[in-house]
N, C-alpha and C positions, 0 to 999 in steps of 0.2 A: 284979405282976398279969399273968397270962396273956391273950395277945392272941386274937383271933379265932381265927388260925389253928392256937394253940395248944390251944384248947380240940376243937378236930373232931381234932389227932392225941391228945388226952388220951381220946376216946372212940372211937377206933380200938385204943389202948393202946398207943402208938407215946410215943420215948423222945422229949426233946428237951432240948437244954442251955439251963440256966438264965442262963450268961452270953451272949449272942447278939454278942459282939464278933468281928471278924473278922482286927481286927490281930495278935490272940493265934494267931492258926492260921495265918501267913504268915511267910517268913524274911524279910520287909523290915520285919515288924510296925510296918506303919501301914496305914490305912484303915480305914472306919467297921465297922457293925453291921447282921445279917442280920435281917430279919423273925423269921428263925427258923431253930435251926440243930436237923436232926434227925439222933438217935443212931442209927443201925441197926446191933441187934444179931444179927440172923437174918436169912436169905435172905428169908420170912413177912414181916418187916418192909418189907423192898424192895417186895414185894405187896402189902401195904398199903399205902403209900407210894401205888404207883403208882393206886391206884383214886381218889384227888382230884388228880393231879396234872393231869390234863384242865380240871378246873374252876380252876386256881390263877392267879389275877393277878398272880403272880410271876414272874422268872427264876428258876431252877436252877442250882446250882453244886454240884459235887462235887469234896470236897475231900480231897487226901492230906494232905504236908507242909507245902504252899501255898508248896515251892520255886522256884515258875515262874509267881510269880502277884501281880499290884499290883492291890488292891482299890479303891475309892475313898474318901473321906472321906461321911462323915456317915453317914444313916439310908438303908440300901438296901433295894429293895422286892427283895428274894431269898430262897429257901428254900434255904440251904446244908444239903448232907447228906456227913455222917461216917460212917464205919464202925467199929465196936466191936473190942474185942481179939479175938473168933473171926475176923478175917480178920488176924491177924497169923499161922497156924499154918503151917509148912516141913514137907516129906519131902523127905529125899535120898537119891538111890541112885547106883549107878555111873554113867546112862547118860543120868537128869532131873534134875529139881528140882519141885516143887509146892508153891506156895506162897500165901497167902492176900495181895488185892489192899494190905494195911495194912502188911507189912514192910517196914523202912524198906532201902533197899539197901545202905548200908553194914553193917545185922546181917546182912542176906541174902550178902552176900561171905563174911562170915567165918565164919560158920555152915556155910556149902558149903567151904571154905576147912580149916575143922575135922575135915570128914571126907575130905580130901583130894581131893576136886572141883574140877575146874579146869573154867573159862570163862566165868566170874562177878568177877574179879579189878578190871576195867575199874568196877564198878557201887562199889565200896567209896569213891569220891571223889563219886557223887553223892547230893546229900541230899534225896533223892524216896524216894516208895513205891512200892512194883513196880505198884500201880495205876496211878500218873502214869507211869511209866516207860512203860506199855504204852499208854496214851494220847497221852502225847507222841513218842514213841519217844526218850526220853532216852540218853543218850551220853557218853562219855568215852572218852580215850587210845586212839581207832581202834575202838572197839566201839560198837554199838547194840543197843539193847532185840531189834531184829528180827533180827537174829544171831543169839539166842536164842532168840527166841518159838519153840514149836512149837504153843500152841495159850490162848486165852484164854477163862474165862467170863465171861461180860457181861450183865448187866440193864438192858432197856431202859423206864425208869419213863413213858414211853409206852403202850408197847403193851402192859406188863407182864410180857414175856415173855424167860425166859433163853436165853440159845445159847452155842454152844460154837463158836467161831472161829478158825480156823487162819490163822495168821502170814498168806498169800495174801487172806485179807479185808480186811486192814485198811490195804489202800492205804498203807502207811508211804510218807514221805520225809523229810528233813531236818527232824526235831523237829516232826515233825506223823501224826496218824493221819486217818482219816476216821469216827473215833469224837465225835457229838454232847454234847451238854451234858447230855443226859437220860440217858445212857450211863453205866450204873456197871461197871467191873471188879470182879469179884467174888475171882476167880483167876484163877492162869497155870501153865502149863506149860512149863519153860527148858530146856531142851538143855544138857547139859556137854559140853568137848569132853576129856576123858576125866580119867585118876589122876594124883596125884603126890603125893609125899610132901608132907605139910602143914606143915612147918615151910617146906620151900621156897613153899610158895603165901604162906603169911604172909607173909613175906619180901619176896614181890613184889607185895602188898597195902601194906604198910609204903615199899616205896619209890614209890608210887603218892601213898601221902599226905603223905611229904614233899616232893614235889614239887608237890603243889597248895598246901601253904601257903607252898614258897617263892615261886610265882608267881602265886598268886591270892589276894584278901584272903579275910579271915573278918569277925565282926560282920554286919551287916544286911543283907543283899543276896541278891538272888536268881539269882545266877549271870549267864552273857555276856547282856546286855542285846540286842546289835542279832547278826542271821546275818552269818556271815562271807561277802561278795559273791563271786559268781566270781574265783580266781586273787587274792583277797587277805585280808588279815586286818581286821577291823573295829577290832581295837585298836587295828594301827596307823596307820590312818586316823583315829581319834582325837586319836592322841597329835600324830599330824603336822599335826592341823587345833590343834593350840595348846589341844584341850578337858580334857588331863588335870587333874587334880585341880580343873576348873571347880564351882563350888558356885553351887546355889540353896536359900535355906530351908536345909534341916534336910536335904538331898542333894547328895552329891561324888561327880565321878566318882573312882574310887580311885584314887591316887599310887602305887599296884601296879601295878595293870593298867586299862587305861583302856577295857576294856569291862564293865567292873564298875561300877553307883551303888551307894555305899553310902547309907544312912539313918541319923542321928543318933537316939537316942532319942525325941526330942520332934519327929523329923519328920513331914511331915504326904505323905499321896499325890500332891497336888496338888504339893509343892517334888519329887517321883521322876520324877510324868512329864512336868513343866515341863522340867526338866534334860533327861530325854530327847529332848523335841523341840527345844531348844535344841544339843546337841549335834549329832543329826540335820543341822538345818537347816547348822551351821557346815563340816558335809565336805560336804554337797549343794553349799554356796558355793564351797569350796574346792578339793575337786576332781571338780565332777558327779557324787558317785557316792550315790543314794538308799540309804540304810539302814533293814534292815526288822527289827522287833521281835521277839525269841524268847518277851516276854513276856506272857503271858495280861491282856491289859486288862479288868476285871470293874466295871462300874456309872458309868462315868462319859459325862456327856451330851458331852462333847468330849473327843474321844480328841489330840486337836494334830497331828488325820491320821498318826498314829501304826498305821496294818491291820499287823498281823501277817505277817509274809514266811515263815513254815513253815508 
């Protein structure tokens, strides 16, 4: 049965998914289910969208891979919006790249990779979409999204209005933009930093990924949990507070790498960010040093003083 709010975007003609769970769209997959999760398949759609979004008793969430993202358990008062496969479309040429905000960035490496573009190689180890990429400014092996950016388009379901945003707007720093919740990427603009033959780029795509699986886990998790503090690494502050492979519920810190939680199957959100503020707490005890979350916290009334450090 269709809820309230399903019925006013049913007579807008606006798309909406029929399963409304949220752990299905997160790589930790747990946490509950959205009011309503709506498809946008046209830019029209975003414009629509955005003419009740004034009126909505909701939060907003806009969602890529939901690589950087722990949802909360049960029924959430949220309007999660999606993007449809016309925001997965790429052009490459010698000198850009353009690409639609839904490509995941490991196809987007090797697609640029394919026609022998180089400066995308970094993006093939992480498992976002160039949306989130450009919203979080996502990173890997010494690269960031803003080394690339030359220019993004963005919908703000506010004011309902698109713009075209050059790398200089968007205030980047360490895993963070000054891009809102209401803020959709639509596209982006990347900069290559020039040619090479494409077997070699593969090649250096290829030892990029073996190198994240021999030092980071796979399975359920949503990548380095806490920023690494000034002049130190968070892992090893971890590991030296005695927290590696600590487990609550249905979440371990990983016996890999100890700024990875992973999630058991049947875990729940509640045993992810128990564990986080629990290990938190154990290097704050041990050696002063407060650790700040890289992870998007989404619907929960107690965060375990958990703010975000990017």
């Amino acid at each position: 049965m269709m809820n309230e709010l399903e019925v006013v975007l049913t007579d807008l003609g606006l798309n909406f998914a029929n399963d409304r769970s949220l752990r299905s769209r997160t790589t930790y997959k747990v946490g509950g289910s959205a009011t309503c999760i709506v498809r946008i398949e046209s830019d029209n759609d975003l414009v629509l969208l955005s003419q009740i979004v004034p009126d909505l008793d909701h939060g907003l969430l806009v969602i890529g891979n939901g690589s950087n993202l722990l949802v909360a358990d049960g029924q959430l008062s949220i309007v999660a919006v999606v993007l449809g496969e016309k925001y997965k479309q790429v052009e490459v040429n010698d000198t850009t790249i353009d690409a639609g905000a839904l490509i995941s960035l490991p196809i987007l490496a090797r697609q640029v990779a394919a026609r022998g573009v180089t400066g995308l190689e970094w993006a093939v180890g992480v498992p976002g979409t160039l949306g989130g990429a450009v919203k979080m400014n996502a990173g890997g092996h010494g690269s960031q999204t803003a080394d690339s950016l030359i220019e993004a388009r963005v919908f703000d379901l506010i004011s309902g209005e698109f713009t075209t945003r050059p790398t200089s707007q968007f205030e980047f720093g360490y895993r963070r933009s000054n891009l809102a919740s209401s803020h959709v990427v639509v596209s982006a603009k990347l900069a290559s930093s020039g040619q090479d033959d494409p077997e070699k780029i593969k090649a250096r795509l290829s030892d990029i990924v073996t190198w994240r699986r021999e030092h980071q886990p796979g399975g359920q998790n949503a990548g380095s949990v806490f920023v690494n503090p000034p002049g130190d690494s968070a892992g090893r502050l971890i590991e030296a507070a005695g927290a590696k492979s600590m487990r609550i519920g249905g979440a371990e810190v990983s016996p890999k790498h100890a700024n990875f939680i992973q999630a058991d199957p049947d875990a729940k959100a509640s045993d992810v960010i128990s564990l986080m503020a629990s290990v938190r707490d154990l290097v704050l005890g041990k050696f002063g040093v407060r650790l700040f979350t890289e992870i998007k916290l989404v619907g929960f009334a107690d965060t375990y003083g958990l703010p975000s450090g990017t």
